[in-house]
C-alpha positions as CSV (number, residue, x, y, z in Angstrom):
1,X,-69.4,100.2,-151.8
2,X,-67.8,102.0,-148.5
3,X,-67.5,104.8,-150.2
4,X,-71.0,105.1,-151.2
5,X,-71.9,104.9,-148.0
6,X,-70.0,107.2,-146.8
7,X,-71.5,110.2,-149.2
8,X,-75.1,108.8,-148.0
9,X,-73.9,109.6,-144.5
10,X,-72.7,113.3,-145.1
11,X,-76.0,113.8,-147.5
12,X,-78.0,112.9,-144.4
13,X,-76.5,115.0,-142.1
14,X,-78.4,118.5,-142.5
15,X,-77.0,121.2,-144.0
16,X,-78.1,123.6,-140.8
17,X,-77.0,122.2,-137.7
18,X,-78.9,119.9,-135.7
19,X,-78.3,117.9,-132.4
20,X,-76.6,114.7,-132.3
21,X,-79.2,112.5,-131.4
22,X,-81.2,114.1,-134.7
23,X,-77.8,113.5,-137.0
24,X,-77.6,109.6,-135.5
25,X,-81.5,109.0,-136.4
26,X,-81.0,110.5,-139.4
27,X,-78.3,107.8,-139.9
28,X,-80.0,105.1,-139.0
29,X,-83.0,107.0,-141.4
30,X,-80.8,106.7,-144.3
31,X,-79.9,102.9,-143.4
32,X,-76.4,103.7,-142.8
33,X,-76.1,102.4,-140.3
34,X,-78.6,99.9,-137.9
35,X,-77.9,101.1,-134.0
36,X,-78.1,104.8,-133.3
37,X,-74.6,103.6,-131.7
38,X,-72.9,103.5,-134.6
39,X,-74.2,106.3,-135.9
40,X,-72.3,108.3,-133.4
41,X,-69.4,106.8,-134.5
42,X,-70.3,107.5,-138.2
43,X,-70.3,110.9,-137.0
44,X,-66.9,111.5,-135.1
45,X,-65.6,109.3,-138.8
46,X,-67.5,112.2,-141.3
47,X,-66.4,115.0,-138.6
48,X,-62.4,113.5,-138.9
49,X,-62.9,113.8,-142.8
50,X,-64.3,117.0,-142.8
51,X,-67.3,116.0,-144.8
52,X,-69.5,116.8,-141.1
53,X,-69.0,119.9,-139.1
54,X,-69.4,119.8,-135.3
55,X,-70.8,123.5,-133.9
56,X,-72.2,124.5,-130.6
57,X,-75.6,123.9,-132.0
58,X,-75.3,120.4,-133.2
59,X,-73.6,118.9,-136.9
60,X,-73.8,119.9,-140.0
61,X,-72.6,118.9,-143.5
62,X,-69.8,120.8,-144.9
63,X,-70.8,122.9,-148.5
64,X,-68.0,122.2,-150.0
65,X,-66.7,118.7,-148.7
66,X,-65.7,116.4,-151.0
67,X,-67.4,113.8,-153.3
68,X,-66.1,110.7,-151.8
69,X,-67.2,108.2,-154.8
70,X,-65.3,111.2,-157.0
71,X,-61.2,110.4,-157.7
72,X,-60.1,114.3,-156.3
73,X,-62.9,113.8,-153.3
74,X,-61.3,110.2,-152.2
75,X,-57.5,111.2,-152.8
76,X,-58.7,114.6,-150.3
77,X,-60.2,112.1,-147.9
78,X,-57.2,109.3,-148.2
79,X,-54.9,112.5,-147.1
80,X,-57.5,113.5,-144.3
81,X,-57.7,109.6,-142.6
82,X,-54.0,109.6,-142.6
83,X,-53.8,112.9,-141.0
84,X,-56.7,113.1,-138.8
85,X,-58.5,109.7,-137.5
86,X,-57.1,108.6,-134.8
87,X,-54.4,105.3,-135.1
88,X,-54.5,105.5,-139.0
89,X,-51.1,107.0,-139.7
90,X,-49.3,104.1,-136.9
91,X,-51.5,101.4,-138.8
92,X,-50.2,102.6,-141.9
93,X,-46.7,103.2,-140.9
94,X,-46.8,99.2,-139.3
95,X,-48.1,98.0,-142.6
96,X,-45.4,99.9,-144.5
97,X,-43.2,97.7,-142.3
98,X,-44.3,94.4,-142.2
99,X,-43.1,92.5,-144.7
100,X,-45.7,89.5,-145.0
101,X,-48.8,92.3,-144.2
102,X,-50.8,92.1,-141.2
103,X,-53.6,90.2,-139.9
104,X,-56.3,92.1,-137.7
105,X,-54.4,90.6,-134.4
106,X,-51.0,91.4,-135.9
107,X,-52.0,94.8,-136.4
108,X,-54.0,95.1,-133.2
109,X,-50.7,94.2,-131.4
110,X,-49.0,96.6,-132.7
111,X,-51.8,98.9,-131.8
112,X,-52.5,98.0,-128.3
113,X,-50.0,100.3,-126.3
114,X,-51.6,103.5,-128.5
115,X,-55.4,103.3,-126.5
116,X,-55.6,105.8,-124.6
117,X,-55.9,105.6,-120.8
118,X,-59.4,107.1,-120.6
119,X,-60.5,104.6,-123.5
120,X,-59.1,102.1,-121.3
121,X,-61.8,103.0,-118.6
122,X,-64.3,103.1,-120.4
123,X,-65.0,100.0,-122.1
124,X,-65.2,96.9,-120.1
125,X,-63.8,94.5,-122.8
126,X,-61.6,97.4,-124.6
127,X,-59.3,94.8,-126.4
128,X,-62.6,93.5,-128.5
129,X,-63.8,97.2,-128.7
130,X,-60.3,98.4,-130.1
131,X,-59.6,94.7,-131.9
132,X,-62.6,95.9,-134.2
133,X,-61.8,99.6,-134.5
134,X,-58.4,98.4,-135.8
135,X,-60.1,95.9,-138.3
136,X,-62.4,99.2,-139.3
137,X,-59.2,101.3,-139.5
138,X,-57.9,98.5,-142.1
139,X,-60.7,98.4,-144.2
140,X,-60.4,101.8,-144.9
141,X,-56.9,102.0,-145.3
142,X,-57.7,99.6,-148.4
143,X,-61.4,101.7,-149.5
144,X,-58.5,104.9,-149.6
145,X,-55.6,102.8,-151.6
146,X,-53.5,102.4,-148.9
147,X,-53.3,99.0,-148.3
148,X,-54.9,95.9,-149.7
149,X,-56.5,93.2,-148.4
150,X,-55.4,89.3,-150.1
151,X,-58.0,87.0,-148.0
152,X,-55.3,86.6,-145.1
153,X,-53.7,90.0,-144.3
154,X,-53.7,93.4,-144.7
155,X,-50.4,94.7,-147.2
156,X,-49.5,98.0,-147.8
157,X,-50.7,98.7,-151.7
């Protein structure tokens, strides 16, 4: 389960900081991820949910962060996606408005004028890049309760 995973990500991240690079191993370590990649996005994820801290000497898991396979620690974690990963609140608020639900491109077009310029740049197929971070962001809009998933689209639960 997502969720799962996500509380073997913030156990692996240290409790005293460490650098990046030692946090993304430790990732992969923990087979949370495959590509040391994705463990940097893992990272910025746990950091936006406050389950990681970022300090000048590297990331570290919060004490006190919550559970996320625990009913308080996902309801705190629903109200930090909405609030502080980036696009989740516009995905949500275009599901909440779309009648028939979304599919990933649906959603993605609604999406598309929010990349920023500088992600723009940086990517040289950004559409792909941002088509799946949209498909991620829906995914766990659904893991949180937000929305639901019915085979063909995404609907606000």
């Amino acid at each position: 389960m997502a969720l799962d995973l996500l509380a073997r990500a913030r156990d692996a991240v240290p409790l005293v900081p460490r650098s990046e690079d030692d946090c993304c191993m430790r990732l992969v370590n923990a087979g949370v991820v495959a590509a040391r990649d994705d463990a940097s996005e893992w990272l910025t994820f746990a950091r936006a949910l406050e389950l990681v801290a970022e300090s000048d000497r590297g990331y570290h898991r919060v004490r006190d962060a919550p559970d996320p396979t625990a009913d308080p620690g996902r309801a705190a974690l629903a109200d930090r996606f909405r609030e502080r990963v980036f696009g989740a609140d516009e995905l949500l608020a275009a599901l909440a408005a779309a009648d028939d639900g979304l599919t990933v491109a649906g959603a993605f077009d609604r999406f598309r004028d929010r990349i920023p310029n500088w992600e723009r740049r940086r990517h040289t197929d950004t559409e792909a890049v941002w088509r799946e971070r949209v498909e991620h962001l829906l995914d766990w809009a659904a893991v949180l309760g937000f929305a639901r998933w019915d085979g063909d689209r995404y609907r606000a639960a």
